[in-house]
C-alpha positions as CSV (number, residue, x, y, z in Angstrom):
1,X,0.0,0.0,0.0
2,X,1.6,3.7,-1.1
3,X,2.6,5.9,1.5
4,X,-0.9,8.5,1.8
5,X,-0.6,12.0,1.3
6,X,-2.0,12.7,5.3
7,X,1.4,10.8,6.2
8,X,3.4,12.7,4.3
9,X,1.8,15.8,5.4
10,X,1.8,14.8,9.3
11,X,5.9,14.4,9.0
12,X,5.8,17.8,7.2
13,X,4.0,19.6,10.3
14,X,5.9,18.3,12.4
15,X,9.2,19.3,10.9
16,X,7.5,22.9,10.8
17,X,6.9,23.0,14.4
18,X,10.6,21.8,15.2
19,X,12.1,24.2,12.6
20,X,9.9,27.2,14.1
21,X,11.2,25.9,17.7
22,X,14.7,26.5,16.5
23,X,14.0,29.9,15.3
24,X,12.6,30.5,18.7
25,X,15.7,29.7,20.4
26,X,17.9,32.1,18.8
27,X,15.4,34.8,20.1
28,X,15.7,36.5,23.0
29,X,12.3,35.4,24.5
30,X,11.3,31.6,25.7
31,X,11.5,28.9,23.6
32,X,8.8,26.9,25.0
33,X,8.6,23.0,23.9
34,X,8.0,21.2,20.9
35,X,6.7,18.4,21.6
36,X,3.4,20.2,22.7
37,X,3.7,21.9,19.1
38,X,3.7,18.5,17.6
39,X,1.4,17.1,18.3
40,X,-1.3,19.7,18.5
41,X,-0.4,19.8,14.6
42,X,-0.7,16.0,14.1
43,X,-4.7,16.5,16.0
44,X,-5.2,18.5,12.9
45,X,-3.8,16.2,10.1
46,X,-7.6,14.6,9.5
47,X,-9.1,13.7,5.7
48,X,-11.5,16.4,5.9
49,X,-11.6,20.3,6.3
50,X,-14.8,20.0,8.6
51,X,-12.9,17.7,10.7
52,X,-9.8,19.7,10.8
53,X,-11.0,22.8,11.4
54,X,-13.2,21.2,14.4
55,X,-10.4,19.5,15.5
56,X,-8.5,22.9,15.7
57,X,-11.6,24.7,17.7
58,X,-11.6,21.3,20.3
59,X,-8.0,22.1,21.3
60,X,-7.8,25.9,21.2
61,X,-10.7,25.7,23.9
62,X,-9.3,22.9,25.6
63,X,-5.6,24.4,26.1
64,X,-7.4,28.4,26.6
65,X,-9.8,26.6,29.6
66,X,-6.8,24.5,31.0
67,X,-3.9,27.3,30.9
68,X,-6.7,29.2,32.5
69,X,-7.1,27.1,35.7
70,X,-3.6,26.4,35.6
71,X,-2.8,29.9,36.0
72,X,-5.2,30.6,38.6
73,X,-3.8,27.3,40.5
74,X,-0.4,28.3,40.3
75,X,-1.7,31.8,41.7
76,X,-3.6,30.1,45.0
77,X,-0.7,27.7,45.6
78,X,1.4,31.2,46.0
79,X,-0.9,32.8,47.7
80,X,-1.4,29.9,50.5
81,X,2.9,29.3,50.8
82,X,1.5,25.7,49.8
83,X,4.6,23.8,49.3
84,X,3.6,20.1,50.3
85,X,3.6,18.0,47.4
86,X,1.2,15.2,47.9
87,X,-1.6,18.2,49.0
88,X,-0.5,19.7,45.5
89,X,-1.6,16.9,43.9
90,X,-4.8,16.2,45.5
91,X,-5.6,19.9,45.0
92,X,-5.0,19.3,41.6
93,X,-7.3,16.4,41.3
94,X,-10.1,18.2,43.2
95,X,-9.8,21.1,40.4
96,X,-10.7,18.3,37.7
97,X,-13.9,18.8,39.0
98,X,-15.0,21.9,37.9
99,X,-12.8,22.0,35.2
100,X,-14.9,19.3,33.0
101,X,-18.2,20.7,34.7
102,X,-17.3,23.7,33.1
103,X,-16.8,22.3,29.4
104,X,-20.5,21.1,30.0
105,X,-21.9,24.4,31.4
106,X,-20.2,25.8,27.6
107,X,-21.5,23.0,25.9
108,X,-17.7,21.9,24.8
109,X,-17.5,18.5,26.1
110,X,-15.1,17.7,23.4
111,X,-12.9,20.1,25.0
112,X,-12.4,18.2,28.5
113,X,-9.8,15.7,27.7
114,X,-7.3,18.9,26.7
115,X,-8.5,21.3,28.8
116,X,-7.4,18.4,31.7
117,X,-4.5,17.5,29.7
118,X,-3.0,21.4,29.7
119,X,-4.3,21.7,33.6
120,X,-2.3,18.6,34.9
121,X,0.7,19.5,32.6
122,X,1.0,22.6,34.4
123,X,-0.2,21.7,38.1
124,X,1.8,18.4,38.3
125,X,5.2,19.3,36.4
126,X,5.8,23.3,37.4
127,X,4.0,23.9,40.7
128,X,7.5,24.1,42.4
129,X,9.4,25.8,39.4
130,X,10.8,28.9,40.6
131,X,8.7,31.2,37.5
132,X,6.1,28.1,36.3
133,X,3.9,30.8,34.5
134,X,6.5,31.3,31.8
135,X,5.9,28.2,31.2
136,X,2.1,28.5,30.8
137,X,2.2,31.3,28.7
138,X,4.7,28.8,26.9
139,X,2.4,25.6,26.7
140,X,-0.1,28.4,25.5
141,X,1.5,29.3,22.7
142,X,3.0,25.8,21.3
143,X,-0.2,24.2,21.5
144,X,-1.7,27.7,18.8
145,X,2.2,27.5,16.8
146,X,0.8,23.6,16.1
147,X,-2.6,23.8,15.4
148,X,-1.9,26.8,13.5
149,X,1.0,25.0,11.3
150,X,-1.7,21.8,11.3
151,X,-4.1,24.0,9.9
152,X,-2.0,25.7,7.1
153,X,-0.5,22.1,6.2
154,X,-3.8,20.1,5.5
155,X,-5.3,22.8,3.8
156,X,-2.5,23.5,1.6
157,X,-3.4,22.3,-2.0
158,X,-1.4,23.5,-5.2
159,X,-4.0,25.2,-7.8
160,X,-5.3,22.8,-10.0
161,X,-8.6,22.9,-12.3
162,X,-11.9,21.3,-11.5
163,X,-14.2,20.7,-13.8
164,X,-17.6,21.1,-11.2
165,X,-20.1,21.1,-14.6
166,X,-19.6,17.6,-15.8
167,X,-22.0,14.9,-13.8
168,X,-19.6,11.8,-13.2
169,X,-21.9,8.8,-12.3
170,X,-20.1,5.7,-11.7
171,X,-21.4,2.3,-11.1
172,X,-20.6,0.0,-7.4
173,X,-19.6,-3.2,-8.0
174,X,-16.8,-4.3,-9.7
175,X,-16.1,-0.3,-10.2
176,X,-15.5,1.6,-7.2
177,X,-15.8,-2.0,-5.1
178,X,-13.3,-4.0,-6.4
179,X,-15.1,-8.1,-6.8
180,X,-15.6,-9.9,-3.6
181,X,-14.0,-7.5,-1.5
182,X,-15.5,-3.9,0.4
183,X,-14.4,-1.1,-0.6
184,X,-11.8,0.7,1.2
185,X,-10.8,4.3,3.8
186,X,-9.2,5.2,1.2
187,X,-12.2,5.1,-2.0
188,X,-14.5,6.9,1.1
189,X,-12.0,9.6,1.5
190,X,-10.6,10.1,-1.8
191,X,-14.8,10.8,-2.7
192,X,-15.2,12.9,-0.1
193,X,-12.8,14.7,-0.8
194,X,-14.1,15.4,-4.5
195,X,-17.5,16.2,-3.4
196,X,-16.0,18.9,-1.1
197,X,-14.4,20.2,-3.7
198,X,-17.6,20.8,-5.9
199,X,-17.1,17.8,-8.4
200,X,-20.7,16.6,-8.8
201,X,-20.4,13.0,-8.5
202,X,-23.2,10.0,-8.1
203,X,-24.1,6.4,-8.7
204,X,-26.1,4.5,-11.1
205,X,-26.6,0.8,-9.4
206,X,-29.0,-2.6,-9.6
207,X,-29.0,-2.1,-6.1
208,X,-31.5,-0.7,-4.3
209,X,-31.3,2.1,-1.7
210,X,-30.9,0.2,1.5
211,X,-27.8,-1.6,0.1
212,X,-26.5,1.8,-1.3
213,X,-26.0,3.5,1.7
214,X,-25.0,-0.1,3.9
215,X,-22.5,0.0,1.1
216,X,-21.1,3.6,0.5
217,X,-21.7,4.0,4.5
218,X,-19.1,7.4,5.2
219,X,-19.7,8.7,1.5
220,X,-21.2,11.9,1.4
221,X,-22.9,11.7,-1.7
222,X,-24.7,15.0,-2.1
223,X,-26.8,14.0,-5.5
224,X,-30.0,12.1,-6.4
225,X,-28.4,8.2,-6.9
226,X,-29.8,6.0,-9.8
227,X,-31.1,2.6,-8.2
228,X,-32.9,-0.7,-8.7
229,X,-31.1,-1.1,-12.3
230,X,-32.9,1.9,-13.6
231,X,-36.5,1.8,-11.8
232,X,-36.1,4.9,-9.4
233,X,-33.8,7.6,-8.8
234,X,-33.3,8.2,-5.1
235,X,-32.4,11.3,-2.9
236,X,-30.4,9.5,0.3
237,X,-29.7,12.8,2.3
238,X,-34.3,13.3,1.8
239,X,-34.6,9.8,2.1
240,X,-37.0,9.9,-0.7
241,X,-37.5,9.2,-4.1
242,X,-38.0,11.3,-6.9
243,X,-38.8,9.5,-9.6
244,X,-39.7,6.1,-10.4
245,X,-41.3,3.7,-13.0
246,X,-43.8,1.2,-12.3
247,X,-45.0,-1.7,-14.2
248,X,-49.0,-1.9,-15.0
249,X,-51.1,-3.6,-12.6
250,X,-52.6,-6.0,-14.9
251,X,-48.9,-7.0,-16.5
252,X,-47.7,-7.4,-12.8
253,X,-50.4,-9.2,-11.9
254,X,-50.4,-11.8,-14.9
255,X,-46.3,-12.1,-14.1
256,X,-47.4,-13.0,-10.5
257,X,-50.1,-15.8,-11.8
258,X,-46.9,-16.9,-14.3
259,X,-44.8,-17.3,-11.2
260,X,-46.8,-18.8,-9.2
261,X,-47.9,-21.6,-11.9
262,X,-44.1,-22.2,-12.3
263,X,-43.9,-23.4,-8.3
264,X,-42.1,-20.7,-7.5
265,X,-42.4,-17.6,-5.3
266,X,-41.8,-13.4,-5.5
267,X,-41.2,-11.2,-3.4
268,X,-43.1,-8.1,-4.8
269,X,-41.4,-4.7,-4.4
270,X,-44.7,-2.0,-3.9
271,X,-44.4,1.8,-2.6
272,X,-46.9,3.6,-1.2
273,X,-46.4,7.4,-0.8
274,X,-42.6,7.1,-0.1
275,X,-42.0,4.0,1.3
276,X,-41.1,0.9,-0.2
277,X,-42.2,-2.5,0.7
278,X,-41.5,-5.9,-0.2
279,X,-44.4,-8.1,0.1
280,X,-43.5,-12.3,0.6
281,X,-45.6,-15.4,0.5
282,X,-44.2,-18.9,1.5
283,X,-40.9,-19.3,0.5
284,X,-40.0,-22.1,-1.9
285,X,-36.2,-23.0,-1.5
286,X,-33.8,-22.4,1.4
287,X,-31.6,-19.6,-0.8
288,X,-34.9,-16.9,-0.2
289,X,-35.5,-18.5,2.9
290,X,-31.8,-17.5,4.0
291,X,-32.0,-14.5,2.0
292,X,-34.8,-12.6,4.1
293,X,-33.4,-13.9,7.4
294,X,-30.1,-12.1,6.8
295,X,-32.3,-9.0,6.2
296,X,-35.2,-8.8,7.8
297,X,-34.0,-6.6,10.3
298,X,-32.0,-4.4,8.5
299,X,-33.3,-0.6,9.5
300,X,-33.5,-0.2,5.2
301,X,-35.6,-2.6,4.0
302,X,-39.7,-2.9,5.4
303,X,-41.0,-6.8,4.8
304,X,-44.6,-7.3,5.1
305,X,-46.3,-10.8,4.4
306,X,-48.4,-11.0,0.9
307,X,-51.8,-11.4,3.4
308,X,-51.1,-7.6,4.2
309,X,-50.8,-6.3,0.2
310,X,-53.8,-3.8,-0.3
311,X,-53.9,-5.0,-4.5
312,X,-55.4,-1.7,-4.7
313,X,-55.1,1.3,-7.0
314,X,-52.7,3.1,-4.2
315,X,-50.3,0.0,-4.9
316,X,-47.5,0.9,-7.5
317,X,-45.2,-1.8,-8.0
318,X,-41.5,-1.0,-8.7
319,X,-40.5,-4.6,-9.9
320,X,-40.6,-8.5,-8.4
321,X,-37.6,-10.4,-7.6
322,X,-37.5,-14.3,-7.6
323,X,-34.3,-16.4,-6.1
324,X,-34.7,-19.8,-7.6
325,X,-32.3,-22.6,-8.8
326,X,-30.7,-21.4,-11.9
327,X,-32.7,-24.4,-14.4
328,X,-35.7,-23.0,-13.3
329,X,-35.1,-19.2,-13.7
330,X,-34.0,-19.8,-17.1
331,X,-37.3,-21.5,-17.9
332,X,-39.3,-18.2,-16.0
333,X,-37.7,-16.2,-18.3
334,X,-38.5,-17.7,-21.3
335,X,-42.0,-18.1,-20.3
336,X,-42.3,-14.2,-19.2
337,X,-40.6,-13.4,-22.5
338,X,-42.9,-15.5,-24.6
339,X,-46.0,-14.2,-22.4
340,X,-45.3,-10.2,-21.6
341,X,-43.1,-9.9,-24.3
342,X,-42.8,-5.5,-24.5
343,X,-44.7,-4.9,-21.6
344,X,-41.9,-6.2,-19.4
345,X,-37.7,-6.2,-18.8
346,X,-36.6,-9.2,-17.4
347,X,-33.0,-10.0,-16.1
348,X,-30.9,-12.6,-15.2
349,X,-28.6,-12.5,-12.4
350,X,-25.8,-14.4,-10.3
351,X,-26.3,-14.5,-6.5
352,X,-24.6,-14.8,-3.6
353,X,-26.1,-19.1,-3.3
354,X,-24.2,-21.8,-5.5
355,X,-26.4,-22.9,-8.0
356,X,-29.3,-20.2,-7.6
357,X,-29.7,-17.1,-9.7
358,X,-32.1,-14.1,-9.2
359,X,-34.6,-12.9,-11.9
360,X,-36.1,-9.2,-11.3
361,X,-38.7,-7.8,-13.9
362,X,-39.8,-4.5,-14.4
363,X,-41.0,-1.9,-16.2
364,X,-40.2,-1.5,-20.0
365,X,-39.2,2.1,-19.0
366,X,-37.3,1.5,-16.2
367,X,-33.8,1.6,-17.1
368,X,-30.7,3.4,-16.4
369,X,-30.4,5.3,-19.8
370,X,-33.8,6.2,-19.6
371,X,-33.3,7.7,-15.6
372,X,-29.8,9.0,-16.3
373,X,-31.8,11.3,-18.9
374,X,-34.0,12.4,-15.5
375,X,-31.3,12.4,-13.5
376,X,-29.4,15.2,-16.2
377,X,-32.7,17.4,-15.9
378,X,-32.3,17.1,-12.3
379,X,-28.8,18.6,-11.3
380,X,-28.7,20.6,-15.2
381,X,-26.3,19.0,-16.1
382,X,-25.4,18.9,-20.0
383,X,-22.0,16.7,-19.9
384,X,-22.4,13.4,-18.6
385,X,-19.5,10.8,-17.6
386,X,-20.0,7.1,-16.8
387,X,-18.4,4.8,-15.2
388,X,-18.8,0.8,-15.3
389,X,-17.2,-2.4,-15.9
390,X,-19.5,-3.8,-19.0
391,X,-17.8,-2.9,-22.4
392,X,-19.0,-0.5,-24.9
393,X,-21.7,0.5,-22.5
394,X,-19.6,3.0,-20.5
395,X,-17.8,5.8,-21.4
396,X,-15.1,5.1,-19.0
397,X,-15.0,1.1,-18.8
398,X,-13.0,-0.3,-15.7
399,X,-11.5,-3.9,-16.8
400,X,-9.6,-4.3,-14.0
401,X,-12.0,-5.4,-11.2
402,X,-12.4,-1.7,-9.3
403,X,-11.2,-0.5,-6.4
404,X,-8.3,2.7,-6.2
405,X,-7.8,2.7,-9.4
406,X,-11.1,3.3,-10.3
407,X,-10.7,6.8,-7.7
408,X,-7.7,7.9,-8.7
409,X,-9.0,7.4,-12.7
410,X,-12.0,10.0,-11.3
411,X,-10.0,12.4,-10.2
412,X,-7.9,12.5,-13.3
413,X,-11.1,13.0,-15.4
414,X,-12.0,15.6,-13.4
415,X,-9.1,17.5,-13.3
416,X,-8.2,16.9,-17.1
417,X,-12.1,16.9,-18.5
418,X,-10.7,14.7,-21.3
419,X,-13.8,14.2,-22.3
420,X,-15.7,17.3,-23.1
């Protein structure tokens, strides 16, 4: 694995700090210490701006509210000729007290691990110095030399163009996921870090929602996403969906009597308002049996058993799903094809069970070419990259299985606009 960029910028930051302690030294004022400068610089060497700069704020009001009580400890220790060192330290421990109640009275509880930090650094290690509050004025200003060198370092970037009008929508698997593996921290950040930077970036998938987002979990995808091979396009930050195509009732419900008369059994995808449901019957093999027990309970998807289907105008039916062995799907096809032939799209998929394969059907409309042309309207966008790992379908195809590459291909596109 190559050494990161936030490495390589940590080392930096740290070099600044020790360089700038030099410079102090040959001044005629304190030099303070380093090490406090260090690593209040590497707090701030995080993947994200937000996180930086929050980062920065936690230990700027952790080392103001700790230097603060330190002072004022140093001050009452002189004041009372205290000079025994084991009541120094229970003194110390007492001022914990009101030190952290104090973070929560100003709402900064992520301040009270530096604000106790700072406070013990001073009240256990320079109580007895002969002039300790040099050394908080010190401890004051490393700790603002490193977050402000942290700062400067992780938000250095050289000038380079961005193309923010082109809509890149990339595929998951096989694409940004590389096969049979999850994608990695480095895919999430990498992303994240073009979104920030105003590329508009999304995802056109056979999944559906729920896996999207179990998937890209940490992605902040800030655009309408293409799911369900084409049926809907979904907002995840709303939670809704914004457009969709359904197949007809009487065409789903002469595929349902088709299933059925094959021995086999659906499970029937149906939103009302905005909320999809997945209606099931009695299960027919042990693969669909397995396959709702590994999700039932996922937060994402709503089951409801077939006796609970309204078959009623308000139903609109997104597409039905069967998980059979793989003889038999190829004969549903067929027989769908033969029957509905134009009123319906059927696939054929692998699945995750040896042997079984899943068949989805939906609406002749529903496809991604026909929602990518939604999804353009959507965002206004004119120029449109894609992404994905079938041949001649793409305009970018990615042979190679996904995974970095796929990233660092994006953000050369972006940068370059080689295709526009």
């Amino acid at each position: 694995m190559p050494v990161g960029a936030r490495i390589v910028q940590s080392a930096v930051s740290v070099a600044l700090c020790l360089v700038i302690y030099f410079i102090r030294t040959l001044l005629p004022v304190g030099n303070g210490i380093p090490f406090y400068s260090a690593l209040a610089a590497l707090w701030c060497m995080q993947p994200y701006h937000e996180t930086t700069n929050n980062n920065a704020g936690q230990r700027s009001i952790g080392t103001l509210l700790g230097a603060g009580f330190g002072l004022i400890f140093l001050v009452v220790l002189r004041f009372a000729g205290l000079r025994a060192q084991m009541a120094v330290y229970l003194l110390a421990s007492a001022v914990i007290i009101p030190l952290i109640h104090l973070t929560v009275i100003l709402d900064k509880r992520n301040a009270s691990f530096f604000s106790c930090v700072v406070f013990l650094s001073i009240a256990l290690t320079h109580s007895f110095d002969d002039d300790p509050y040099l050394f908080v004025l010190n401890r004051v200003l490393d700790t603002f030399i490193g977050i402000g060198v942290g700062l400067a370092v992780n938000n250095f970037h050289l000038p380079v163009r961005h193309d923010s009008e082109t809509l890149y929508v990339s595929g998951i698997d096989s694409v940004l996921i590389p096969d049979g593996r999850a994608e990695n921290a480095y895919n999430k950040v990498e992303l994240n870090r073009m979104i920030e930077s105003g590329v508009k970036f999304t995802l056109s998938t056979v999944r559906t929602p729920a896996e999207v987002m179990s998937l890209m979990n940490g992605v902040k995808l800030n655009l309408p996403i293409i799911v369900m091979d084409g049926a809907a396009m979904y907002d995840i930050n709303e939670k809704e969906y914004l457009e969709a195509e359904f197949l007809r009732a009487d065409i789903c419900e002469q595929a349902e009597k088709i299933i059925a008369e094959s021995g086999m059994h659906c499970f029937v995808n149906v939103m009302y308002d905005a909320t999809l449901l997945i209606f099931y019957g009695e299960f027919r093999n042990s693969a669909e049996k397995d396959l709702f027990e590994t999700h039932k309970h996922s937060p994402y998807r709503n089951y409801v058993r077939e006796i609970f289907r309204r078959h009623d105008a308000s139903e609109r039916v997104l597409y039905l799903t069967v998980l059979d062995e793989s003889g038999k799907i190829s004969a549903l096809e067929e027989k769908l094809n033969d029957k509905l032939n134009g009123f319906v799209r059927v696939t054929v998929t692998d699945s995750e069970y040896d042997g079984y394969k899943y068949l989805k059907m939906f609406s002749p409309a529903a496809s991604k070419e026909n929602m990518l042309l939604k999804l353009k309207a959507h965002t206004g966008c004119e120029n449109v990259v894609t992404l994905g790992s079938i041949k001649g379908k793409y305009d970018v195809y990615i042979g190679d299985g996904g995974g970095n590459a796929t990233v660092k291909l994006l953000k050369k596109l972006y940068r370059n606009d080689i295709y526009h």
